[in-house]
C-alpha distance (Angstrom), angle and dihedral (degrees) to the residues before:
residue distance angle dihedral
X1 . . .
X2 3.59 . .
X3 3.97 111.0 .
X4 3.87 124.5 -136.3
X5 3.78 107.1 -167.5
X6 4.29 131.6 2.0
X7 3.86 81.5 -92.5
X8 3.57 125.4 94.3
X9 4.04 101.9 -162.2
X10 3.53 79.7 45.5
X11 3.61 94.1 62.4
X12 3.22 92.6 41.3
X13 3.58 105.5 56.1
X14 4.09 82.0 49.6
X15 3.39 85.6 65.2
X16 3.36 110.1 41.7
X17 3.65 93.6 48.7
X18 3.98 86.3 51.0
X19 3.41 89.5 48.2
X20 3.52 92.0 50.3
X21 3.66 93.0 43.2
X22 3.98 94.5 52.4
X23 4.15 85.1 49.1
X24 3.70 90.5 60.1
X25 4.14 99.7 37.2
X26 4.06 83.8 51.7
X27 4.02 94.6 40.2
X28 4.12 88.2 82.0
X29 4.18 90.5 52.2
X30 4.06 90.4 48.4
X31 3.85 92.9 47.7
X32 3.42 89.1 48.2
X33 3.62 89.9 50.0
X34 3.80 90.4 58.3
X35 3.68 92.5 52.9
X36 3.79 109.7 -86.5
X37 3.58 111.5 153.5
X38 3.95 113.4 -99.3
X39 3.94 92.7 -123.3
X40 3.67 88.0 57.6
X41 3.66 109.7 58.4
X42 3.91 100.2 20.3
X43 3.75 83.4 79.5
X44 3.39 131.1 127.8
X45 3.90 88.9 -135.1
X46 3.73 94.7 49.3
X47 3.77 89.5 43.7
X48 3.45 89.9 55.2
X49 3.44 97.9 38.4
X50 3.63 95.8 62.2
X51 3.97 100.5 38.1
X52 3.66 78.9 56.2
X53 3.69 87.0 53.3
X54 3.69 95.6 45.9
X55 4.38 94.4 52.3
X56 3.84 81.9 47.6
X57 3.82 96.4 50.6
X58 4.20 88.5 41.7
X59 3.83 89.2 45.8
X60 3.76 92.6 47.2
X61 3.98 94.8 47.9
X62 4.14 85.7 45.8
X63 4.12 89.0 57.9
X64 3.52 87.1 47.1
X65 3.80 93.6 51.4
X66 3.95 88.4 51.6
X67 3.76 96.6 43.9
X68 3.44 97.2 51.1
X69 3.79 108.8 22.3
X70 4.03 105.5 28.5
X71 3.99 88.8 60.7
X72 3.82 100.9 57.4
X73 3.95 87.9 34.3
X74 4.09 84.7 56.8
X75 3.86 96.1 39.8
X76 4.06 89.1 56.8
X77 4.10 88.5 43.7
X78 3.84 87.9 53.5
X79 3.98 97.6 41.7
X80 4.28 82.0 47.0
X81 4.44 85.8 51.3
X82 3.82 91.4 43.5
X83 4.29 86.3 47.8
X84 3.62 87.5 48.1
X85 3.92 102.1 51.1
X86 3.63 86.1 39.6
X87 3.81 93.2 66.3
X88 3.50 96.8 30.0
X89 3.72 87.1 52.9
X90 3.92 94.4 44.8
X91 3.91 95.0 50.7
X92 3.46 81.1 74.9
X93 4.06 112.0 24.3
X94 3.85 95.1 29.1
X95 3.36 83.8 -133.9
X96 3.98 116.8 141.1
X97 4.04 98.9 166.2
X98 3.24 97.3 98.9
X99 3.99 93.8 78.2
X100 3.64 115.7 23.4
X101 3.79 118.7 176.8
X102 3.62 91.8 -94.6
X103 3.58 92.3 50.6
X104 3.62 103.2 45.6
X105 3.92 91.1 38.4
X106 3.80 112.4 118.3
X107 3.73 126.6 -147.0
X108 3.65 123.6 -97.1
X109 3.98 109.1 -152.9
X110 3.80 105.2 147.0
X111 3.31 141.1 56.7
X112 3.99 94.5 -143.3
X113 3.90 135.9 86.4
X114 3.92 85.4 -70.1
X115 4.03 96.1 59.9
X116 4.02 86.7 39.9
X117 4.20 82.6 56.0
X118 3.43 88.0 48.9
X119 3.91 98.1 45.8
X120 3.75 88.7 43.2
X121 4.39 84.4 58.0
X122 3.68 90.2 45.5
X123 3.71 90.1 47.6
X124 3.84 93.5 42.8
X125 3.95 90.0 48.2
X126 3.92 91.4 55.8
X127 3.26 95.5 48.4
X128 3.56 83.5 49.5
X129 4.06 94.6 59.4
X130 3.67 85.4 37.3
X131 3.85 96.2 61.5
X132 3.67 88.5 38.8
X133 4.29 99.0 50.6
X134 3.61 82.1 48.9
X135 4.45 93.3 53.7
X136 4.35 87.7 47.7
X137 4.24 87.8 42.9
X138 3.84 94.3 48.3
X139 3.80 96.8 33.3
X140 3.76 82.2 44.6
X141 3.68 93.1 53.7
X142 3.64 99.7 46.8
X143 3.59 95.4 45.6
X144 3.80 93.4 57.2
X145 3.86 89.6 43.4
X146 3.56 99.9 39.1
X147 3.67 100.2 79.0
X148 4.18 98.8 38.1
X149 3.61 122.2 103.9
X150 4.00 98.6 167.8
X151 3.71 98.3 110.3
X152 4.37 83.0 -156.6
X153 3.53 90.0 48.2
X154 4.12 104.4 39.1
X155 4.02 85.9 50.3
X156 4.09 91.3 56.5
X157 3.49 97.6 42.7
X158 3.75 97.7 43.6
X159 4.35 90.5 46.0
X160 4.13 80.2 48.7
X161 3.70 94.8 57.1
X162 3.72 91.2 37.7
X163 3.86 92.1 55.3
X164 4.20 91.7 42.1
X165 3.93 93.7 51.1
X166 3.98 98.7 38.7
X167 3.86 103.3 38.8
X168 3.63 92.3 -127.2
X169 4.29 105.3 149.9
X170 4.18 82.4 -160.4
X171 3.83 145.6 54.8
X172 3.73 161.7 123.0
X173 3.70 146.5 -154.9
X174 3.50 118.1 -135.6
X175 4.03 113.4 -164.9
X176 4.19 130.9 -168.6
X177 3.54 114.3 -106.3
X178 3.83 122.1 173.3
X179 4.04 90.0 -31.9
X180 4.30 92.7 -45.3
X181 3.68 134.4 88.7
X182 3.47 124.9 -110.5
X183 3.43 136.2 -162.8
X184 4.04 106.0 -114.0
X185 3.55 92.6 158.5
X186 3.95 146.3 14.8
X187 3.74 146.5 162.0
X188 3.65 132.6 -175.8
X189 3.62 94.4 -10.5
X190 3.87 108.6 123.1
X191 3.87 102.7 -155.6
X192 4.00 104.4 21.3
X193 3.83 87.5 169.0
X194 3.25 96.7 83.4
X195 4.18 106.9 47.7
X196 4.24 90.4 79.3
X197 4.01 78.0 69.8
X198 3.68 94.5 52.6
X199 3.84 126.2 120.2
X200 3.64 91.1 -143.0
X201 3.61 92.5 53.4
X202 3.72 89.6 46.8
X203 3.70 101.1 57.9
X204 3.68 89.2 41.4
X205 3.70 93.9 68.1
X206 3.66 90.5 34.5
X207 4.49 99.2 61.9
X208 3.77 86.4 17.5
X209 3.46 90.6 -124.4
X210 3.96 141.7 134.7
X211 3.94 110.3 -94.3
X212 4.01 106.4 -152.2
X213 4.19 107.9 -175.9
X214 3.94 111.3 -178.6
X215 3.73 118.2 -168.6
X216 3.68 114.9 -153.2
X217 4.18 122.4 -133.4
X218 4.19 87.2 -102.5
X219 3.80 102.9 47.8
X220 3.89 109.7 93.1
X221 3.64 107.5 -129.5
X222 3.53 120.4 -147.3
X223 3.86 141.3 -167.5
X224 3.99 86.7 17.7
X225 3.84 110.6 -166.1
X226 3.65 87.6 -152.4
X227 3.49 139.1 78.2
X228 3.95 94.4 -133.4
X229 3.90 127.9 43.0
X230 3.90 113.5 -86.1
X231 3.78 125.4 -140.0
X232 4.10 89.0 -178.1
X233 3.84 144.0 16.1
X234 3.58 124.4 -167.3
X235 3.47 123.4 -161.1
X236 3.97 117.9 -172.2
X237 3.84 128.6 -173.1
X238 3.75 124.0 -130.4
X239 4.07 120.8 -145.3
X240 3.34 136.7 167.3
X241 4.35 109.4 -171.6
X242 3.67 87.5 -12.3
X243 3.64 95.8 -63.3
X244 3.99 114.2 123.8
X245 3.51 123.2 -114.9
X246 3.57 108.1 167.1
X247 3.90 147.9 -68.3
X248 3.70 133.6 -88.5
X249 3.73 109.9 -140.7
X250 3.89 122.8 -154.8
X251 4.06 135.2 174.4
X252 3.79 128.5 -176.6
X253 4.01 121.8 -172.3
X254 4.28 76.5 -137.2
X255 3.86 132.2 50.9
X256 4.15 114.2 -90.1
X257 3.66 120.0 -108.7
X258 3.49 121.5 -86.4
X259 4.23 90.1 -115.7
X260 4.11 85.8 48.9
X261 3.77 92.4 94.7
X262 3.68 99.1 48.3
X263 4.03 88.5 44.3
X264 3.52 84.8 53.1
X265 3.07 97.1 55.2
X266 3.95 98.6 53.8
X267 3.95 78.3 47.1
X268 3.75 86.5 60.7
X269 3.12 104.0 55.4
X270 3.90 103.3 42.8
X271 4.30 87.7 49.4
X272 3.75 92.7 44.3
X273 3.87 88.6 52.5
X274 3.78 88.9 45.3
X275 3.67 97.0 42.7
X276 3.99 91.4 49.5
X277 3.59 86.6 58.1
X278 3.64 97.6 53.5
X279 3.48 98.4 39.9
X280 3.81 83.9 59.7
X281 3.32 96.8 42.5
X282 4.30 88.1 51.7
X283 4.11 84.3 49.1
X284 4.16 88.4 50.6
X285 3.77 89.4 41.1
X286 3.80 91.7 52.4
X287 3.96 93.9 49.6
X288 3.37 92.8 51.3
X289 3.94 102.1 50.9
X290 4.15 78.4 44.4
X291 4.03 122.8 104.5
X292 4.27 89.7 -138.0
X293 4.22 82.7 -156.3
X294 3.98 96.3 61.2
X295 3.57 99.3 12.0
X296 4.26 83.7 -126.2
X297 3.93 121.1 123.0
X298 3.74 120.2 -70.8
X299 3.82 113.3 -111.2
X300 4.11 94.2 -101.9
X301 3.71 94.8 53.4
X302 3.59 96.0 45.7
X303 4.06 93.1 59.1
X304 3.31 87.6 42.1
X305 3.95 92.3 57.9
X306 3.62 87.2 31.0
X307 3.81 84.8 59.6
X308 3.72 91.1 55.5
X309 3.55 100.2 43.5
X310 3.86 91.6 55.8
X311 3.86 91.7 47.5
X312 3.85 82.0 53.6
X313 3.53 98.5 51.3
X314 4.10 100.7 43.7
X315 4.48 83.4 48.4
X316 3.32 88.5 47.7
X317 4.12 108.5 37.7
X318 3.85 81.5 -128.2
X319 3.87 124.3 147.1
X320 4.07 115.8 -115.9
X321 4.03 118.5 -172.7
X322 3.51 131.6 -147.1
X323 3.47 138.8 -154.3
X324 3.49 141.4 -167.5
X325 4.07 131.1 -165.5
X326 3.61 144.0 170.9
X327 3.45 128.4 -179.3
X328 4.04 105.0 -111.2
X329 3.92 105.8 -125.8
X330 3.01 102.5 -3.5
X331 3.96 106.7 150.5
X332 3.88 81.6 60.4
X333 3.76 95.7 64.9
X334 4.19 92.6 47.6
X335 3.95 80.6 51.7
X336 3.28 99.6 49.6
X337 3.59 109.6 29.9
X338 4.50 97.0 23.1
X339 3.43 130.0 -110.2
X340 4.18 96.8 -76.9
X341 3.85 85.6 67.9
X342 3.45 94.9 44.7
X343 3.66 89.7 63.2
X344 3.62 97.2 52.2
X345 3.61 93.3 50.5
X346 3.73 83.3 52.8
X347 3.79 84.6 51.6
X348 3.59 95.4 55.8
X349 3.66 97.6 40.9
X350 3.56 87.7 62.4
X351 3.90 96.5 43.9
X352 3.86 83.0 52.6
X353 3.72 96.5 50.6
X354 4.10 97.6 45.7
X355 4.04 82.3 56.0
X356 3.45 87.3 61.8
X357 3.38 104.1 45.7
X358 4.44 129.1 75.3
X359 3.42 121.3 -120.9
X360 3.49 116.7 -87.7
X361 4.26 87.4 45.0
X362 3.51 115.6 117.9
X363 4.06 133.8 -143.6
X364 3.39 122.5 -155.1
X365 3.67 132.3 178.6
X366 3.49 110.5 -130.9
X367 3.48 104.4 169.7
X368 4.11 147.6 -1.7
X369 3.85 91.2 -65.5
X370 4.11 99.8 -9.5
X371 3.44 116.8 100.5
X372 4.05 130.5 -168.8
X373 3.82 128.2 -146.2
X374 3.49 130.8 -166.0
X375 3.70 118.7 -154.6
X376 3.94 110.0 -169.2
X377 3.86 115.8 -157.3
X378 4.13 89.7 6.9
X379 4.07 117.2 126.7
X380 3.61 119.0 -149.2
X381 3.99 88.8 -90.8
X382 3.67 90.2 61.5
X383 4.13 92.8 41.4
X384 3.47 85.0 61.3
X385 3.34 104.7 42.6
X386 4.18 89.8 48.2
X387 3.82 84.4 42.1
X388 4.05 97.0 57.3
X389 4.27 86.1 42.0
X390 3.90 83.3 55.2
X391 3.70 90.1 49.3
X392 4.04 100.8 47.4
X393 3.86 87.5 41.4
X394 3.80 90.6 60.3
X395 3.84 104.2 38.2
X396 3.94 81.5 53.6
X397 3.35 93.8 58.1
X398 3.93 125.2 89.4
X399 4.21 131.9 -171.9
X400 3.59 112.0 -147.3
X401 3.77 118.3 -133.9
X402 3.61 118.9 179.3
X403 3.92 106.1 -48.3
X404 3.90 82.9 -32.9
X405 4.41 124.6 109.8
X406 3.61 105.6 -155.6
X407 4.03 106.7 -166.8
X408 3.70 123.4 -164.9
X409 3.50 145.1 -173.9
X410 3.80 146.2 -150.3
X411 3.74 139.7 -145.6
X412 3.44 131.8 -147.3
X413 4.10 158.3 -150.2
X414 3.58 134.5 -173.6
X415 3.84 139.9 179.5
X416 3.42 127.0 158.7
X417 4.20 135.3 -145.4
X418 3.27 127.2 -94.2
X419 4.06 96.4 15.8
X420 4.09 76.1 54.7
X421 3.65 85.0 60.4
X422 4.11 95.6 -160.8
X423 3.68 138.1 158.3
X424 3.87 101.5 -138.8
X425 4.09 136.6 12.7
X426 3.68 101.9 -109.7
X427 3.94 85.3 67.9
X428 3.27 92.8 52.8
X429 3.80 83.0 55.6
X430 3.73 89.2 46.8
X431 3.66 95.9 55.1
X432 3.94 98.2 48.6
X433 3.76 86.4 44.1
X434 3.81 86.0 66.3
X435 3.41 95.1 44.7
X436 3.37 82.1 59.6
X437 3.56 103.3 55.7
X438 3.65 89.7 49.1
X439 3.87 85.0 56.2
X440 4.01 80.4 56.4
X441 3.74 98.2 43.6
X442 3.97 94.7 44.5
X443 4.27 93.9 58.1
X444 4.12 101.4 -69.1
X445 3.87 120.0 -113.8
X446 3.73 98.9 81.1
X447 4.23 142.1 88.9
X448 3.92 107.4 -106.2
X449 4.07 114.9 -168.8
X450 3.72 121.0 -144.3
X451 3.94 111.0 -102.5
């Protein structure tokens, strides 16, 4: 329709009062139409009379426009302001509290285009919130992950944030290691050993894509993982440059939100970034507290873990073993045979001792040719008993040279924690380092105990 002025009650009380108008001018022709006498409506009374009629009717229908329309049109215009100066004001404050959904929520009373305005708002407002719960739970979970490198650490504070922001009462975090999965991380799940065998978990890192498996209320579910009944799992692969790093795990006992998948997704990408950097970091970590000769632990490392295993073992009442060994002559073979076989004698007197030892044991090399190992849990029994397989492993052992065999031998000392009732770990070091020079001083090539 044709508009009057840049206002549209304006226009339409222009119209309605023409409208109105033209209704009463015609009103005389219709009546006369329907077989009123001429001299009765083509009057200047009855004229009047019903153009006064039609700006009343026009004026009437106008006031019933504004009472009934122009409020709910002015309610949405002053939810849109208060939406408007909320986000203006909260680029710069961060400071959404001013308009909460309930706040800024409009009323829906009609079933017309006015309610489908209104509903369109309301709809527009929560998507709104939506958007912007998403921004403070991503920027929330990059910022706490951003600046950890603790592989341990990174994978229980990421699995916390992704159980707090997706409603999921169970998970894990499944990292790379050396071609496997491990378990970095886990909550609620009662045997997390198993999920690296999982087909979901499988074909997740295979298309690099999120798994979602929803169990309706009448399929029997068995083997659960979880202590309460699941209606979905969600499995989600973690990349970094297309190479595979792991899986994020998550089960709800009711289906995820429709929005969980693209919130996972920004999730994704911040922890895979994160976890790439830590799993780097670990790998960096690892070479550095590594002797790159015998592949055991560098001498600072080793205290440092011999430090903690102690402290274990005196909170715990558990036994820790100790062992001390020297190459026997060992200046003789660098003499004889030069420093380049030296080192691969070294070589193979390490590959001979980790043979010997159980996982969990440590090596450390704690000198040129004197090597430490830390045997968590072990009594002095079982020292000596590792202690005499180290020995036999490495006087059966040969290095080729040439057409020459060079054979070599090893010495020994072992005490053990708590028989070796000490105060601190260095005297536990102290004590097998005796034994070991009475290994030396009694003909070399044997296991001495402390006395």
């Amino acid at each position: 329709m044709p508009r009057f002025t840049t206002k549209l009650f304006t226009d339409l009380v222009i119209w309605m009062i023409g409208f109105g108008l033209l209704n009463g001018a015609s009103f005389p022709f219709f009546a006369y139409i329907l077989g009123i006498e001429a001299k009765q409506v083509f009057t200047f009374t009855f004229w009047t009379a019903t153009l006064t009629a039609g700006l009343v009717a026009g004026l009437i229908n106008y006031t019933l426009v504004r009472l009934v329309v122009r409020p709910r049109l002015k309610i949405l215009a002053d939810h849109m302001r208060i939406v408007e100066k909320t986000i203006g004001d909260a680029n710069f404050t961060g400071n959404w509290s001013s308009c909460s959904i309930d706040i800024c929520r409009v009323p829906v009373d009609s079933n017309d285009e006015i309610g489908e305005s209104a509903k369109a708002f309301n709809d527009l407002v929560e998507a709104l919130f939506r958007a912007h719960n998403t921004e403070i739970a991503v920027s929330d979970f990059s910022k706490t992950l951003s600046s950890q490198l603790e592989l341990d650490i990174l994978s229980k504070q990421a699995l916390e944030l992704f159980l707090q922001y997706t409603n999921a009462m169970a998970g894990a975090i499944l990292t790379e290691s050396a071609g496997e999965l491990v378990i970095s991380a886990h909550h609620g799940i009662n045997d997390p050993k198993t999920l690296p065998n999982s087909d979901y978990v499988r074909q997740a890192l295979r298309t690099h894509e999120c798994q979602r498996v929803q169990f309706p209320p009448d399929v029997q579910i068995e083997a659960v993982l979880v202590n309460f009944r699941p209606q979905e799992i969600i499995v989600v692969p973690l990349e970094f440059k297309n190479a595979p790093l792991g899986v994020v795990i998550l089960a709800a006992n009711q289906t995820f939100s429709p929005d969980i998948t693209r919130l996972l997704q920004f999730f994704r990408r911040s922890f895979s970034l994160a976890l790439n950097n830590a799993l780097i970091h670990s790998h960096l970590q690892r070479i550095a507290a590594l002797d790159t000769l015998t592949g055991a632990y560098n001498r600072r490392f080793g205290l440092i873990r011999l430090r903690e295993e102690f402290n274990r073992a005196v909170r715990t009442g558990s036994s820790l073993g100790i062992i001390m060994m020297d190459i026997d002559h060992f200046k003789s073979i660098n003499d004889t045979y030069g420093h380049l076989v030296g080192d691969r004698v070294l070589g193979q007197i390490a590959e001979s001792t980790r043979q010997a030892l159980r996982e969990g044991d440590l090596m450390v090399r704690y000198g040129g040719e004197e090597f430490l190992i830390i045997l968590p849990g072990a009594s002095l029994e079982n020292g000596t008993q590792i202690g005499e397989r180290v020995r036999r492993l490495i006087a059966d052992a040969v290095v080729k040279d040439g057409k020459q065999f060079i054979h070599f031998t090893a010495s020994l000392g072992v005490t053990a924690f708590p028989i070796d009732n000490v105060e601190h770990e260095l005297e536990l070091v102290k004590h097998a380092d005796a034994a070991l020079y009475a290994a030396k001083h009694q003909g070399r090539d044997r296991v001495v105990v402390m006395q």
